[in-house]
N, C-alpha and C positions, 0 to 999 in steps of 0.2 A: 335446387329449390327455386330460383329465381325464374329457369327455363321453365320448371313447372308451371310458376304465376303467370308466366306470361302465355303459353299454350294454352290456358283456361280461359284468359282472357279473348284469346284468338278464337278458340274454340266456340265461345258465349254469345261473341258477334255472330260469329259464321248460321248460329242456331238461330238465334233469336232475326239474324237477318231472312234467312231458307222462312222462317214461319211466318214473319211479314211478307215475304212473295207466294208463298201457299195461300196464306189469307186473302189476298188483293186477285189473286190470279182464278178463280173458281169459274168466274163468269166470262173470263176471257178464251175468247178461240186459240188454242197455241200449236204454230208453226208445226207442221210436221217433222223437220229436221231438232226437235225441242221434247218433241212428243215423250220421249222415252226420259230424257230427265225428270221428267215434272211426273210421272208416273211415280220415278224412284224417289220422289224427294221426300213422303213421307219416310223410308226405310231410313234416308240416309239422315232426318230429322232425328227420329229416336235411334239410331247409331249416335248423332254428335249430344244427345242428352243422355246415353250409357257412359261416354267419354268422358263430359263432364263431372260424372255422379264420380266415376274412378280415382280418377286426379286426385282428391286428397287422401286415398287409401293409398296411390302409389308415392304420394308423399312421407306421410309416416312412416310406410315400409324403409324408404332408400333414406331415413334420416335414421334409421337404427344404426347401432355402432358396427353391430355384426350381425350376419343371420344366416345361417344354413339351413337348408331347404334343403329335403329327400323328395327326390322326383319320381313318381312311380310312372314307368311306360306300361301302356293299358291297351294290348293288341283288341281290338275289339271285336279281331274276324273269330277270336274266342271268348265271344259273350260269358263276362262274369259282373255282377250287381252294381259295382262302380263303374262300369265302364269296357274291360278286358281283363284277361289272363295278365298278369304282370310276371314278363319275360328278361324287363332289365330293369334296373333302377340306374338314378343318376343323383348328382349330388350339385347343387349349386351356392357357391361361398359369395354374399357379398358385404361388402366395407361400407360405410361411412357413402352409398350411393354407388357404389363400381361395383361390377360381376367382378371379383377375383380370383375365381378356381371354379371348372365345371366337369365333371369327371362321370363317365358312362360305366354301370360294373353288371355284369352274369347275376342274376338276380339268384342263382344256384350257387354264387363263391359265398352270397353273404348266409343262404339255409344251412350249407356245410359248417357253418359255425357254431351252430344252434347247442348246446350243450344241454341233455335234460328233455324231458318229453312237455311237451305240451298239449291238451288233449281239444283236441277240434270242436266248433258248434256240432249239435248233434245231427241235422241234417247234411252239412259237409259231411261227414262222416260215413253216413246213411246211403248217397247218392253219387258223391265221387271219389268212394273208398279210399281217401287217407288217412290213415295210423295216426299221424302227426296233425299240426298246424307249422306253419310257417310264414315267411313272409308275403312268400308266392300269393297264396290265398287267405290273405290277409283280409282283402275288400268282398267279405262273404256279404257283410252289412249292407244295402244298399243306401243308407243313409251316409255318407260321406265321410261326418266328421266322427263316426263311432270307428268306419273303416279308418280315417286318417290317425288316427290314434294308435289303434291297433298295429300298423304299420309298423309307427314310430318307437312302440314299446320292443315290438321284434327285432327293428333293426338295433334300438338300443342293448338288447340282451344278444345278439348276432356281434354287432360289428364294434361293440363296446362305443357307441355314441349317439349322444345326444342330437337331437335338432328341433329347429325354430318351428318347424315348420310341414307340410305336404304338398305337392301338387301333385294331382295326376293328370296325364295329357295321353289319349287313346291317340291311334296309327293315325286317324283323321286329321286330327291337329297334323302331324309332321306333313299328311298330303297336301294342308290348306299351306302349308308356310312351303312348299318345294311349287304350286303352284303360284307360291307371290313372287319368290325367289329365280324362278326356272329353274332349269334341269339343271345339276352340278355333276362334274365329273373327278370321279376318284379314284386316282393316280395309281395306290396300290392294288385297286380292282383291276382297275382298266375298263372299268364299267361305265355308263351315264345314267343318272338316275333322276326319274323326275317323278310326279303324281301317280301316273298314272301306273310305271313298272314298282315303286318303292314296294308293295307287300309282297308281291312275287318272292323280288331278289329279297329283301327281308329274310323271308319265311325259308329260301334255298341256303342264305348262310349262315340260320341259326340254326336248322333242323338237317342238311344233308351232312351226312358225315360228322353228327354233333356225336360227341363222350364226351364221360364226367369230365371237367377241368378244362372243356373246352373253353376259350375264351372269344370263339371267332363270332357270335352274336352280338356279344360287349365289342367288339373291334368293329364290328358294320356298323353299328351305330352309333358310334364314337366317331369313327370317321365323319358318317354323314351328318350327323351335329357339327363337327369340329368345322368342316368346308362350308357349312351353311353360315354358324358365326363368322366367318372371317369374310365370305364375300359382303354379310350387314355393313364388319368392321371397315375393309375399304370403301365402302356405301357403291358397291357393285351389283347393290339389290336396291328394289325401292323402297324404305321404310315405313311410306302408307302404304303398300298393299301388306305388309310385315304387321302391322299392327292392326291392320283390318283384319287378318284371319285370324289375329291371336284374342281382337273381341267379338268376330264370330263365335270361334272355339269357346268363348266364354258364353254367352248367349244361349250357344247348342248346346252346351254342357258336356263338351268333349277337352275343358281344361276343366277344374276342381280343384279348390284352392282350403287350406287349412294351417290358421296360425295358432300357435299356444297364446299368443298376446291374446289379453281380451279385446283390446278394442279393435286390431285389427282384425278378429274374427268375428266381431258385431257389424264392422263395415262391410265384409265379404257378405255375412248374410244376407243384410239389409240389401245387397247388389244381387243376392241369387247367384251366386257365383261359387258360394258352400259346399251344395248337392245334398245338404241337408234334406228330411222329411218335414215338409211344415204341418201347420193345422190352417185349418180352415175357420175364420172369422167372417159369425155371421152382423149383418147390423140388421139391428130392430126384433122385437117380439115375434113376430109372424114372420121366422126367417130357418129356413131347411139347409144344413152344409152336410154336401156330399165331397167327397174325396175317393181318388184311385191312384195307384200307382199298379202299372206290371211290371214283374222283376223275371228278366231270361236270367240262366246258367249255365253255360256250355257245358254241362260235364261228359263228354263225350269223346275229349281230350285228342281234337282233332280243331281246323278250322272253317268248321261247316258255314259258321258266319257268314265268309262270304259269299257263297252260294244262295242265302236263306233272302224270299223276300217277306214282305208282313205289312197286313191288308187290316184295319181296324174301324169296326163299326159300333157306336154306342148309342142305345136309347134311354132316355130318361122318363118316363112316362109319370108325369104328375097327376097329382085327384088331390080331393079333399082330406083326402089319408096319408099322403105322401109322396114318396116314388119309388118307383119300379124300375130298379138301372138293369139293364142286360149289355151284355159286352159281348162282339164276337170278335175274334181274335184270331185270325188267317195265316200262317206258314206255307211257305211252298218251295219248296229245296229244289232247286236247279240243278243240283249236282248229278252228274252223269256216269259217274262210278264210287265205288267203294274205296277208290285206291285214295291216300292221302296226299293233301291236305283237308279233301273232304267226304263224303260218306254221309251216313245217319245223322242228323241233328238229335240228339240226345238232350233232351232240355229240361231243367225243373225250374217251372214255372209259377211265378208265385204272387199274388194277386192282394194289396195291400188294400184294406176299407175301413169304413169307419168304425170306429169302437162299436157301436151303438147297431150297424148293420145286421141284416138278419140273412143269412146267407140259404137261397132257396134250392138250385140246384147248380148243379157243374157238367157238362155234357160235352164227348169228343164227336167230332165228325167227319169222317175222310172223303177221300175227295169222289165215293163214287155217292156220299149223302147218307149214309146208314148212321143212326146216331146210337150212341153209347153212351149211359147214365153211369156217371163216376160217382161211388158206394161210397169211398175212400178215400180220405186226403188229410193230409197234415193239417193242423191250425195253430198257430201261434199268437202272441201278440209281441209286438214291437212298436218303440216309438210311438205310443199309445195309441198304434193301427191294429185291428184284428187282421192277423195274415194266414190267406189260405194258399197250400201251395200243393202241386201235381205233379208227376215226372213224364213228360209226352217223349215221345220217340218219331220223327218225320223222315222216312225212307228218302232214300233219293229220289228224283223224280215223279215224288207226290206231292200231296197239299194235306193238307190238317186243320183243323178250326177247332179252338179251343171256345166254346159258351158258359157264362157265369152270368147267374141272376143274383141282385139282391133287392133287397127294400129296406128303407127307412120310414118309420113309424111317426106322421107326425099331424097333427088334428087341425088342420083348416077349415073347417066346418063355419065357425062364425067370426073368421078373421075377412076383414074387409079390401084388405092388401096380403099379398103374398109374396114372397120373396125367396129365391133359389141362389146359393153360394157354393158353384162346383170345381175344386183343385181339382186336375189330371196334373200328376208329374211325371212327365217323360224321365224314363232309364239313361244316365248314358253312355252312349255308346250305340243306343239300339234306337234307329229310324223307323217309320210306316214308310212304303212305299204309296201308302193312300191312307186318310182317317178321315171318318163322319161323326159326328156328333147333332145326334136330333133330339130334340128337346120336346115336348107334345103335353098339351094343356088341353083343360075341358074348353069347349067355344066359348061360353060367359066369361072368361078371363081375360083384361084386356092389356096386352105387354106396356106398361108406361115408361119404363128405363132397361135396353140391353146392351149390355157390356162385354165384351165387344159385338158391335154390330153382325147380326147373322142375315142369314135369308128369312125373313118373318113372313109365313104364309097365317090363314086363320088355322087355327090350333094346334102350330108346331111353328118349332126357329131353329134352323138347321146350319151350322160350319163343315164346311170342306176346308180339312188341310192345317186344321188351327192350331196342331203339333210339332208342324215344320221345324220350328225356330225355339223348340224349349218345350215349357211348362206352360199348362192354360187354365185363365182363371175366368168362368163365366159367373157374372154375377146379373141377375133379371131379378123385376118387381112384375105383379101384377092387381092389376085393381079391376072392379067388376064392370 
């Protein structure tokens, strides 16, 4: 607790000092051999105020007497709502502040337990023909904490136990922590593994030569956990670049955090660190909230993943009537054969909007440009999103464009200021290898506050790339 006070303290300087040389330095010509700090200092500014924000949530957590945490690993080169296919779980015990027990198991020893049928969401059932539910595809939900639940209750009717808790942490996270770490070499492989080979060998020793009762997937990553903790524990690692990937991964939304406490899962919230679905708050009378979320799902039961890259373009077209969002949505499968771990991307795709949304059309288009009007598609609602979802299929060596229109209905006619409040929640697990976001107004509207700053041309304000690092919230006013 005291080390705690005192890293906040240190922390609070370091901030508050970086902002006072951000402020004074604007007008100043800076050194070439400097150039690249002062570039990074805003990143590393709101880095050391996500750290601070943390600090008393990891307080409370390590003052608890006891707390077990189920870890769910979240391969993400097999895109499922949370994150990945979960291939193993893990379990992390700790005391009064200490890790005391961390243990890696075959995510197949704990379904074998299962006693009694359980019957699946309907669409699971529909598009990746399982009989069952289990714990495997537990994280159908893309909302976190309905999957974090869910887990917990399986694993409790599976493995007869209770826990505190959820994390999930996708393949990413463990590349971000073997790139902070370096390569480590393990002994009963005889192998060296770092960032860049970990999925490969991964994916060889959980899937060649796997049968039921195997345990050698639970054994490669138990391993590679086990040599990772101990070089921390000797500090044969550096534990800022350790804890810089681990609040990346938090940021990116490739860790996801879920406590039964209530207040520790008010703080996680309040940090975005959930993976929760939120709503969109608008302020003032004359004020439009749009929301998106897209949701992949490997069901293709393969790891086309990582093969797949994905191109995302959005326009928001305002009037006096509302807006007109269209989305284009780009796939293009790399993969060069059928043979596994890749092949087809097989994906259902599912497109989360505002209750209130009017959904106009949905259209496929392959890569030689021939468009195809989709008659037919699911509708749900969740999380008080209306959810439309589709099941595309992307050959190898093509591309695909998924198009989705809608509108929200809203009367600006004789409001004097206007106002636009738009969530996009990134999936995670699932990157753009590029996103645009254009935003387009009549010319009489004159932009008085945008948040976060875009390209502002006259009647459009346009972000490259504003999905990078998470979730993004555009909030603009305009007046005449």
């Amino acid at each position: 607790s005291n080390l705690l006070d005192e890293s906040g303290l240190l922390l609070e300087r370091a901030y508050f000092d970086l902002v006072d040389v951000l402020a004074t330095s604007k007008d100043l010509k800076i050194p070439s051999q400097y150039s690249s700090f002062f570039s990074d200092m805003l990143t590393t500014i709101d880095d050391l105020e996500l750290a601070i924000n943390t600090l008393p949530l990891l307080k409370d957590f390590l003052g608890k007497d006891k707390q077990v945490l189920l870890v769910l690993f979240q391969n993400n080169m097999e895109l499922r709502p949370t994150g990945g296919f979960i291939g193993s779980y893990g379990l992390l015990t700790f005391e009064t502040g200490q890790l005391i027990d961390f243990s890696v198991h075959d995510v197949y020893e704990a379904d074998g337990q299962l006693h009694g049928h359980v019957e699946p969401p309907a669409m699971l059932k529909k598009y990746l023909g399982e009989t069952g539910w289990y714990l495997r595809d537990s994280n159908w939900s893309p909302d976190f904490p309905v999957s974090a639940r869910q887990a917990a209750w399986f694993f409790d009717k599976e493995m007869k136990r209770q826990v505190d808790g959820v994390l999930a942490i996708n393949l990413k996270t463990i590349q971000k922590l073997l790139a902070a770490t370096g390569e480590i070499y393990l002994p009963d492989y005889d192998e060296t593994i770092d960032s860049r080979n970990l999925f490969e060998r991964a994916e060889y020793h959980s899937e060649v030569g796997f049968f039921p009762g195997s345990t050698q997937k639970k054994d490669f990553l138990a391993t590679v956990s086990f040599v990772m903790m101990e070089r921390l524990k000797k500090e044969e690692a550096s534990w800022l670049l350790v804890l810089k990937a681990l609040e990346r991964s938090l940021a990116t939304k490739d860790i996801l955090v879920y406590f039964n406490d209530s207040q520790l899962s008010a703080a996680v919230s309040e940090l975005n660190f959930d993976g929760g679905i939120k709503d969109v708050h608008c302020q003032g009378e004359n004020c439009l909230a749009d929301y998106l979320s897209l949701v992949d799902a490997n069901v293709g039961a393969n790891k086309a993943n990582f093969f797949v890259q994905r191109r995302l373009v959005q326009r928001l077209a305002l009037s006096d009537k509302g807006v007109s969002h269209s989305v284009r949505l780009s796939y293009q499968n790399t993969a060069q054969s059928e043979t596994w771990p890749g092949g087809k991307y097989k994906n259902y795709w599912r497109a989360f909007l505002p209750a209130n949304a009017v959904l106009e059309s949905i259209y496929l288009e392959d890569q030689q440009g021939e468009r195809t009007k989709v008659e037919d598609w699911d509708e749900e609602k969740e999380a008080g999103k209306k959810v439309v979802g589709v099941l595309v299929s992307v050959p190898i060596k093509a591309n695909l464009t998924i198009e989705i229109t809608y509108r929200i209905d809203v009367d600006f006619t004789k409001a004097d200021k206007k106002q636009l409040a738009f969530l996009f929640q990134k999936q995670s697990g699932a990157d753009f290898n590029e996103d645009i976001i254009l935003v387009s107004y009549p010319s009489d509207w004159l932009p008085l506050s945008v948040s976060p700053e875009g390209t502002v041309i006259p009647g459009a304000i346009t972000y490259h790339n504003a999905l990078k690092y998470g979730d993004s919230l555009l909030e603009i006013e305009w007046g005449k």
